[in-house]
C-alpha positions in Angstrom: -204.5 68.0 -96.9 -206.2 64.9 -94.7 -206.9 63.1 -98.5 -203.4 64.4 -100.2 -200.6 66.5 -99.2 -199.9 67.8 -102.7 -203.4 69.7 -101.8 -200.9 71.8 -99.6 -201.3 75.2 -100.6 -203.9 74.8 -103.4 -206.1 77.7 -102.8 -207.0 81.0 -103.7 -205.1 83.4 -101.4 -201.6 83.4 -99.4 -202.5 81.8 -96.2 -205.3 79.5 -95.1 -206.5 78.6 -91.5 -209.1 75.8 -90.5 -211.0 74.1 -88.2 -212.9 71.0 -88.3 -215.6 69.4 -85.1 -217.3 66.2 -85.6 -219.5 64.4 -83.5 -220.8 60.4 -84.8 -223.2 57.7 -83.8 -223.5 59.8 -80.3 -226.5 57.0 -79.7 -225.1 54.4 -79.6 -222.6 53.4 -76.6 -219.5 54.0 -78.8 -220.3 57.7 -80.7 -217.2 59.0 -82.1 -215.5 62.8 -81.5 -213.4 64.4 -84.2 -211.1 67.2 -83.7 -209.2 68.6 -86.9 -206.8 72.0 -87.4 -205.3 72.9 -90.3 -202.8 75.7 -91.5 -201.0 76.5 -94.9 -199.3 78.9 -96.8 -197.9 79.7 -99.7 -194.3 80.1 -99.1 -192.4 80.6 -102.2 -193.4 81.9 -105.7 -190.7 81.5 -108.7 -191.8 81.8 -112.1 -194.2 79.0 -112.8 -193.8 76.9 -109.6 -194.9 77.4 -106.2 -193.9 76.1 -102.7 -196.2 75.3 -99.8 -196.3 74.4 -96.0 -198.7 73.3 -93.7 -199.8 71.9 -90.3 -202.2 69.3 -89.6 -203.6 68.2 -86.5 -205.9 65.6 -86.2 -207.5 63.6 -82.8 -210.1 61.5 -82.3 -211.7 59.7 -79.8 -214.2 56.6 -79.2 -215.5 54.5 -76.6 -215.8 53.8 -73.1 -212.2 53.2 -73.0 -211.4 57.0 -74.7 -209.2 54.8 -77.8 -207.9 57.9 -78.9 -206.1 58.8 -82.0 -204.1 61.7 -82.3 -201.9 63.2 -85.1 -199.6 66.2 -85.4 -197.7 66.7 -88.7 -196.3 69.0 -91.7 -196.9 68.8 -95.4 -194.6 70.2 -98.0 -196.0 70.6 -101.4 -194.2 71.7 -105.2 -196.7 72.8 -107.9 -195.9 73.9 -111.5 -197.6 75.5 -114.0 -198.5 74.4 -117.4 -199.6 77.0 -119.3 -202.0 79.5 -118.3 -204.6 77.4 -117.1 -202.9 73.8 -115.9 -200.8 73.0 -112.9 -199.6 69.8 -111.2 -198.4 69.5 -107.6 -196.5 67.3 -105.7 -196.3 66.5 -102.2 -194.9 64.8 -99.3 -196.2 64.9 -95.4 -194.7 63.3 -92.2 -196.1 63.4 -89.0 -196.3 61.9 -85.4 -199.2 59.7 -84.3 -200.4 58.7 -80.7 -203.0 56.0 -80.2 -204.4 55.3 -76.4 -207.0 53.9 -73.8 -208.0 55.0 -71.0 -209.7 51.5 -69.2 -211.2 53.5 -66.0 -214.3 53.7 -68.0 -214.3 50.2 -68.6 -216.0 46.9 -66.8 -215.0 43.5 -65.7 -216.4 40.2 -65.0 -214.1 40.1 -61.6 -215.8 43.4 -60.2 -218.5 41.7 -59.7 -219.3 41.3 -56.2 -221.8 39.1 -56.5 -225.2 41.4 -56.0 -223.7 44.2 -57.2 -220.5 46.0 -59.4 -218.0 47.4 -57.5 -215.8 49.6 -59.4 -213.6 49.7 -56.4 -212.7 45.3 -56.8 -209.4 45.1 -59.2 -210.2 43.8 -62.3 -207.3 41.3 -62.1 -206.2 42.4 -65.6 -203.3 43.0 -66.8 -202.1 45.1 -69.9 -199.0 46.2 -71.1 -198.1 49.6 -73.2 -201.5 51.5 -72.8 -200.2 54.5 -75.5 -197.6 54.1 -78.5 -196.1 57.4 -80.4 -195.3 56.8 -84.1 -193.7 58.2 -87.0 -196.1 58.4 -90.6 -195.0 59.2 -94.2 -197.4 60.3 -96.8 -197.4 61.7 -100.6 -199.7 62.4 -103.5 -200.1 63.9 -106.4 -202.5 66.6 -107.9 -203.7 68.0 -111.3 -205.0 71.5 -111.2 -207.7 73.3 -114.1 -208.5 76.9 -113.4 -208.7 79.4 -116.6 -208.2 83.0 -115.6 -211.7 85.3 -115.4 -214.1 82.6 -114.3 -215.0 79.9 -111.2 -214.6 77.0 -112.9 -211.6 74.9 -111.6 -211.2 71.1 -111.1 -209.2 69.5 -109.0 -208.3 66.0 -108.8 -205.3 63.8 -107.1 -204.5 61.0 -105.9 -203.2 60.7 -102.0 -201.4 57.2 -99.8 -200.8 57.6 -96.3 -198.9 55.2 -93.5 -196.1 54.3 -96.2 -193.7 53.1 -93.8 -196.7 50.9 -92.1 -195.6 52.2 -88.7 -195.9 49.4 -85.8 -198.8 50.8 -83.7 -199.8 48.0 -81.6 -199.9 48.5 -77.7 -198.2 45.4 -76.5 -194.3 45.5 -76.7 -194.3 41.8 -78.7 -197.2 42.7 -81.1 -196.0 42.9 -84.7 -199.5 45.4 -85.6 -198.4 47.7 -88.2 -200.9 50.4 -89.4 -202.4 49.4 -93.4 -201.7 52.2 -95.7 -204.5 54.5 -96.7 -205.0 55.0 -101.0 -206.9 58.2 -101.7 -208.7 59.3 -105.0 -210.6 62.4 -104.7 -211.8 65.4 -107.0 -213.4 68.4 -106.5 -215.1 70.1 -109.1 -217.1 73.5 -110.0 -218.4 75.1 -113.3 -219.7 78.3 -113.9 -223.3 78.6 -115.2 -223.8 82.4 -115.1 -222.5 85.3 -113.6 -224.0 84.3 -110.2 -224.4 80.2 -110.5 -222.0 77.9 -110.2 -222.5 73.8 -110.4 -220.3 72.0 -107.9 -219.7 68.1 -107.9 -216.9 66.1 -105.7 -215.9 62.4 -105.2 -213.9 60.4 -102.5 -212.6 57.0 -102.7 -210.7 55.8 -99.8 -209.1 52.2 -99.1 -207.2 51.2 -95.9 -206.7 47.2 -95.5 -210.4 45.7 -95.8 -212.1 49.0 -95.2 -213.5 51.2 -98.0 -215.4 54.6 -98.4 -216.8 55.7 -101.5 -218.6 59.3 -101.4 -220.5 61.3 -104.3 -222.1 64.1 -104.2 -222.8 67.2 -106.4 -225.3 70.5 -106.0 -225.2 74.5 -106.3 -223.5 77.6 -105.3 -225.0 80.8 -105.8 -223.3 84.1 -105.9 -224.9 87.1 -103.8 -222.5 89.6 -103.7 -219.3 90.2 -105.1 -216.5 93.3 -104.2 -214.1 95.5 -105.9 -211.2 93.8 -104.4 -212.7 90.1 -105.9 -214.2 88.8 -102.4 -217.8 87.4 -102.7 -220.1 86.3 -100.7 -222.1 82.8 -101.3 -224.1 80.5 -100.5 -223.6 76.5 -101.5 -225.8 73.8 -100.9 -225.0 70.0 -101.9 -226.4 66.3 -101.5 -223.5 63.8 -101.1 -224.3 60.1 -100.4 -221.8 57.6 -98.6 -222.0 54.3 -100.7 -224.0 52.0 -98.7 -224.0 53.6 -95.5 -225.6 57.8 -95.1 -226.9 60.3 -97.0 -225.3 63.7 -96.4 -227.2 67.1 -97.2 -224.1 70.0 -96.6 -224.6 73.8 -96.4 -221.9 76.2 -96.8 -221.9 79.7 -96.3 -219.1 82.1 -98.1 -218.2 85.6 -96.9 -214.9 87.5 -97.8 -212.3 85.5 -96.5 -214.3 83.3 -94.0 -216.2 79.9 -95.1 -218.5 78.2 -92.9 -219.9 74.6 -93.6 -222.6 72.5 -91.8 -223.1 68.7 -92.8 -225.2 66.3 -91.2 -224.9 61.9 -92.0 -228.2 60.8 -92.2 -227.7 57.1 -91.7 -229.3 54.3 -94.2 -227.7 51.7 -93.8 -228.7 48.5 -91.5 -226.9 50.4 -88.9 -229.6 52.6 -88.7 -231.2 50.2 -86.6 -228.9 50.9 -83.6 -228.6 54.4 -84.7 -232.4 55.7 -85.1 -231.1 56.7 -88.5 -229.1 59.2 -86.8 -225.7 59.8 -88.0 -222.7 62.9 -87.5 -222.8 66.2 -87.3 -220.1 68.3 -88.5 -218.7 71.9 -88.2 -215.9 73.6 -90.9 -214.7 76.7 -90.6 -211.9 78.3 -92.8 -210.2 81.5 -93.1 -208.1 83.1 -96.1 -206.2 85.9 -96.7 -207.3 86.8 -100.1 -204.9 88.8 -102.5 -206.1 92.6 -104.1 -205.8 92.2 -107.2 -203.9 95.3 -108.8 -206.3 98.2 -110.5 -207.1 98.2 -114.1 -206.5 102.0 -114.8 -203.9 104.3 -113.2 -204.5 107.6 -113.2 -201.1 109.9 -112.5 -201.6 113.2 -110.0 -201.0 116.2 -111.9 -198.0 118.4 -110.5 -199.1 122.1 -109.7 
């Protein structure tokens, strides 16, 4: 839901819980902390379309001066089905966004007392709104491949975030509106065997001058499967961050919970600063998975 909102709902089961930790760069003077929570659900099934909700929350947090970002917000997604293996989904999001400082944990030239800093000396500046509160629209669309009886399924959409360009300077006269963010992303697996499947996904993000561009591909293999269509798996993949990190990911798969470990190993001329060291980052997602009805009824005799 962070790269489209027409991802609302998307997923194998009814309901879908997540959390997210990140930790960035924590060598260098200005490491970044990323919190992320996640819920949706589908909410209402009619014929060949589907309606979805969902919650996202969203905070970061860099600095000495704790510049903070934080986002609360719903999604709202349509999909229909074409045929018995397509489906396309649209979506729409809006939420509320706070962006602050904190400058306690900052320093100033004029708390210097001449031999030494005294946090105590004012620092004789002066700023105006320290936190603003904004409203932020988003859409997207999404194609959907998944034939019946197998794990192959591709998805693939295309996301853009901050349509109304909210004003999110700090100052009351600053006319700082926030760039919109285009996404492109897909996320793809195909079945080998009965317990191998071959995974591939791609990112492309643009806000203003900035740009990320991640590839990545690798394996999941099946251990276990149940009765009731649950399995248990393991994935692992090798993603690389144009110009920037390489990212090895493991993800671990049991009934309805998913656990994911990724690490940023940094390559670009950043690493200099960094030692090469990038972010760490936690996932962890639950399901409610559907039974699937039995194949074969058998009726109790009457005596």
């Amino acid at each position: 839901m962070h790269l489209n909102p027409a991802s609302t709902g998307l997923f194998r089961g009814d309901m879908r819980a997540a959390a997210l930790y990140r930790t960035q760069w924590s060598t260098v003077p200005v490491s970044y902390q990323t919190f992320a929570g996640a819920f949706d659900w589908k909410a209402l099934r009619r014929k060949d379309n589907l309606v979805s909700g969902g919650f996202l929350l969203q905070h970061d947090q860099a600095g000495d001066a704790a510049l903070t970002w934080t986002q609360i917000g719903f999604n709202g997604s349509v999909a229909h089905a074409i045929g018995a293996t397509q489906a396309l989904s649209a979506g729409f999001g809006i939420a509320f966004a706070q962006r602050s400082f904190d400058i306690s944990g900052l320093k100033f030239k004029n708390q210097w007392g001449g031999d030494y800093f005294d946090p105590s000396l004012t620092s004789k500046e002066t700023f105006g709104n320290r936190s603003g509160l904004f409203p932020t629209f988003s859409a997207g669309l999404n194609w959907l491949y998944e034939p019946a009886d197998v794990r192959t399924r591709v998805l693939a959409g295309i996301g853009a975030f901050h349509l109304n360009r909210p004003l999110s300077g700090f100052a009351d006269d600053t006319d700082i509106r926030l760039p919109v963010r285009l996404t492109t992303h897909v996320n793809a697996a195909l079945q080998l065997n009965e317990w191998l499947d071959l995974v591939a996904m791609g990112v492309w993000q643009q806000m203003s001058t900035a740009r990320e561009i991640v590839a990545g591909a690798g394996l999941r293999r099946i251990l276990a499967t149940t009765s009731t269509g649950s399995v248990t798996a393991v994935q692992f993949t090798l993603s690389t961050r144009l110009g920037d990190a390489l990212i090895p990911a493991v993800q671990v798969e049991r009934g309805s919970w998913t656990l994911g470990i990724s690490y940023d190993w940094n390559t670009s001329e950043f690493s200099t600063a960094t030692n090469k060291h990038g972010g760490l980052e936690l996932a962890l997602v639950y399901r409610t998975l559907p039974v699937p009805p039995p194949k074969f009824f058998k009726a109790c005799p009457i005596l």
